[in-house]
N, C-alpha and C positions, 0 to 999 in steps of 0.2 A: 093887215092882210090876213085872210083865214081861206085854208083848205075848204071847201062848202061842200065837195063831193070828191068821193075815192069810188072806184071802176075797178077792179081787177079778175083777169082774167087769168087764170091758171093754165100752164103748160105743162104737158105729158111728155114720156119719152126725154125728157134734155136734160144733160148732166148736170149746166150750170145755169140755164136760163129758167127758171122759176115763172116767170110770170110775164104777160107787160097791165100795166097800169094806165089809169088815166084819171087826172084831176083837174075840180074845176076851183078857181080860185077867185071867192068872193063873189058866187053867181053870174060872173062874169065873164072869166077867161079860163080854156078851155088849153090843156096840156095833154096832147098822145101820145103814147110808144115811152112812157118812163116803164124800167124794167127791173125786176126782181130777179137779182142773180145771187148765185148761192158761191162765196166766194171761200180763200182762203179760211176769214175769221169770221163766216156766218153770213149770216142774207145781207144786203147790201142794197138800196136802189141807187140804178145809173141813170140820168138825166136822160131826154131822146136825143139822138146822136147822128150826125151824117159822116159817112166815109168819105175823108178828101181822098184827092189823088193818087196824094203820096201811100195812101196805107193806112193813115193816122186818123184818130174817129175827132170830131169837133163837136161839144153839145150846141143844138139847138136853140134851147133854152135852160137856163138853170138859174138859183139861188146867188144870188152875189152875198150873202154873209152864211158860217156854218150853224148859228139859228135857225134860220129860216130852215138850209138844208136838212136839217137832225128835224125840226118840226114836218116836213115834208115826209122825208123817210120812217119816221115814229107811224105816221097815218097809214101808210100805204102800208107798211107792214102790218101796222096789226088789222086792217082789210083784209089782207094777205091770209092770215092766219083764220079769221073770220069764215073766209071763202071755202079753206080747205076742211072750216069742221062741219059744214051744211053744204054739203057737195051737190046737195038739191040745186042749191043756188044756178050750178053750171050751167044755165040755159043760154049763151048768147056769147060767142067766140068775138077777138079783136077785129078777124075782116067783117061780122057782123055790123059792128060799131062802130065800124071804119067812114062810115059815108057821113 
């Protein structure tokens, strides 16, 4: 399995939401709303997540070994970091890409 594209979209204004992301994995399958949060111990990505009920967030989809996950989050962040140093880049927000 290989990441074959990182999306990131930069947020303004948020304390701790840095970004959301989007990746396609192995030309084939498509992942939205992964997010760059800027946590305790440094940026972090959170899988895409739905609110139950109760309060409690559920991911979506996510990594079943921490490999894969650390190879996931390694991408998106240095993206991440990509994005923020040619801010040219900013042309197309997540509800653009949302459709």
């Amino acid at each position: 399995m290989d990441v074959t594209e990182v999306r990131v979209f930069p947020i303004d204004n948020e304390e701790r939401l840095k970004a959301y992301a989007t990746i396609t994995i192995d030309n084939v399958f498509l992942i939205r709303y992964l997010r760059v949060i800027n946590g305790k111990d440094g940026l972090f990505v959170a899988m895409a997540s739905r609110k139950m009920k109760d309060g409690t967030f559920k991911d979506i989809a996510h990594p079943l070994n921490s490999e894969t996950r650390q190879m996931i989050e390694k991408k998106v962040l240095a993206e991440y970091e990509r994005e923020l140093a040619d801010p040219t880049k900013r042309e197309q927000t997540p509800k653009d890409s949302a459709a």
